[in-house]
C-alpha positions in Angstrom: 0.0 0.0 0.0 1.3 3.6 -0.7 -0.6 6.2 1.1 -0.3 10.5 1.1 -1.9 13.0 2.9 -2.5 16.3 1.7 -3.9 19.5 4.0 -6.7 21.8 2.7 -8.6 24.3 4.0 -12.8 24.9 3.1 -12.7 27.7 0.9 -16.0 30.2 1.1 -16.2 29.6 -2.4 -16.4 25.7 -1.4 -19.5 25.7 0.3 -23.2 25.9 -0.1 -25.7 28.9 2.0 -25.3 26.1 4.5 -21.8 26.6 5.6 -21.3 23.0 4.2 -18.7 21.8 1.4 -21.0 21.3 -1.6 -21.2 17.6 -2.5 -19.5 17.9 -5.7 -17.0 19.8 -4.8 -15.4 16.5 -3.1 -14.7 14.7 -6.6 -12.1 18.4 -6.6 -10.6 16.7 -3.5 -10.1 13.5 -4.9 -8.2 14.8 -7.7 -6.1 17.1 -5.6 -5.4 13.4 -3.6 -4.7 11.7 -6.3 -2.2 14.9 -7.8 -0.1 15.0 -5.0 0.3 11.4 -4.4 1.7 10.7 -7.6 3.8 13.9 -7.2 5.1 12.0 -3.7 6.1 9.1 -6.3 7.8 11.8 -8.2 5.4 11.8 -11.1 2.9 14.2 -12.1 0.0 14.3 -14.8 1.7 16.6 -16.9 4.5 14.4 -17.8 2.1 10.9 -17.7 0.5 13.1 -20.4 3.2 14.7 -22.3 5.8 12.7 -21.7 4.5 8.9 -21.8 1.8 9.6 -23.3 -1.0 8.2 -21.1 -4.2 9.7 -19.8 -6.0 8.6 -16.8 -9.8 9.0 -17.0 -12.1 8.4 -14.2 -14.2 4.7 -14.5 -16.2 5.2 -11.1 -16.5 6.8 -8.1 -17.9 5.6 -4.9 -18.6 7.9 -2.4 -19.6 7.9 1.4 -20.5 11.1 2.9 -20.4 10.6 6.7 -19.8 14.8 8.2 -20.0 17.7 6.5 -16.8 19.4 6.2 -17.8 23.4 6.9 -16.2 26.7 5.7 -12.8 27.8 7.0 -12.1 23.7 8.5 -8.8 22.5 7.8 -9.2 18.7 6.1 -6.4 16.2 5.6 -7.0 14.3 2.2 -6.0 10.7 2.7 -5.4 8.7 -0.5 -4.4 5.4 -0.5 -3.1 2.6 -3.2 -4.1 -0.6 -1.6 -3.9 -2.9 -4.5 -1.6 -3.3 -7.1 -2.9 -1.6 -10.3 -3.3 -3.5 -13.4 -5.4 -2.0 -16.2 -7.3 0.0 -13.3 -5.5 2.0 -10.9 -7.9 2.8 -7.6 -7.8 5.2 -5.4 -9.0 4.8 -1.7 -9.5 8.3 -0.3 -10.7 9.4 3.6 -11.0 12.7 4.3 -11.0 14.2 7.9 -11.8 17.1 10.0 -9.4 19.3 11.9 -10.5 16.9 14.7 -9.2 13.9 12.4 -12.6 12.6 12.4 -13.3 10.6 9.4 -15.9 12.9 7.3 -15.7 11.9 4.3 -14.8 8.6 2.1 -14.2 7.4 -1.5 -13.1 4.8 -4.1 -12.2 6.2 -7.4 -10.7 3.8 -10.3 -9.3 5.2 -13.1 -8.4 3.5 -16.1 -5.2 3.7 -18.0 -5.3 4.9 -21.6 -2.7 5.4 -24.5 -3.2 9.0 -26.0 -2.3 7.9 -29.3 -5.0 5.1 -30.1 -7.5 5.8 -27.1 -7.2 2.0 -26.0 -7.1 1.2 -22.5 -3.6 -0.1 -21.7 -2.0 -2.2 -18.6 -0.3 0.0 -15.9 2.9 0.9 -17.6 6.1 -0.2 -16.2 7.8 3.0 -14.7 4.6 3.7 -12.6 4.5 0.2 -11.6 8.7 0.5 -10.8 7.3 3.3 -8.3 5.4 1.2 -6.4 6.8 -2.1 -6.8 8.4 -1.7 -3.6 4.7 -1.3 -1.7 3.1 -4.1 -2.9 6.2 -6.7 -3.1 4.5 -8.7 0.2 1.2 -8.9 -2.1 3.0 -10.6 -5.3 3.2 -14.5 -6.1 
C-alpha cells in the first residue's frame, strides 16, 4: 500500500448557504489526492500526459458522505493505493476534519489509456517501478 496525505482548508467559495462543502466539490478533492500522491512518487500528470503519453480517465466513483466538512475547516486528504494496479488504478481516499474525524470517504478507479489510439492499456512499467516496492509482500 502507498498512502499521502494532503492538508486543505474549506474555501468560502467551497461551500453551499449552508456553511457546508457542496457535494460535488469533493470529486475536486479527490483529484487534488490523487495529484499529489503521484507527485510523492515523483510523477505528475503533466509528464504521464506529455511525456508517456497516457491519460488517466475516471471509470467510477464511490462515495460515502459521513460529516460535513464546513467553511474555514482544515481537512487532511487521505489517499491510499491498496492494491496493485493492473489496467485499473484505484484510489481509496478518507478525508478528515481538523478533529481527524473521518468525514468523508471514496473509491475512485481510473483506467489507463494510451493518447495515441484511445485504447485502454495495462499500468505501464515505470509507474508500476514506483510502487513495486509497496506491494512486493502482495505478489506470487
Amino acid at each position: 500500500m502507498y498512502s499521502s496525505d494532503y492538508s486543505y482548508r474549506v474555501r468560502y467559495a467551497d461551500t453551499d448557504k449552508m456553511g457546508y462543502m457542496y457535494y460535488g466539490n469533493y470529486a475536486v478533492l479527490y483529484e487534488i489526492g490523487r495529484i499529489e500522491l503521484l507527485r510523492g512518487l515523483g510523477l505528475t500528470y503533466r509528464e504521464m500526459e506529455d511525456d508517456y503519453r497516457i491519460m488517466l480517465p475516471v471509470a467510477s466513483v464511490e462515495a460515502r458522505y459521513i460529516l460535513p466538512a464546513k467553511y474555514d475547516e482544515e481537512l487532511i486528504i487521505r489517499t491510499k493505493i491498496e492494491v496493485k494496479p493492473t489496467r485499473v488504478i484505484a484510489f481509496g481516499c478518507e478525508i478528515l476534519n481538523e478533529r481527524a474525524e473521518l468525514i468523508h470517504k471514496a473509491t475512485v478507479k481510473l483506467v489507463f489509456v494510451s493518447m495515441d489510439d484511445q485504447k485502454s492499456i495495462p499500468c505501464p512499467d515505470f509507474l508500476m517501478d514506483k510502487l513495486s516496492g509497496y506491494f512486493e509482500s502482495r505478489e506470487q
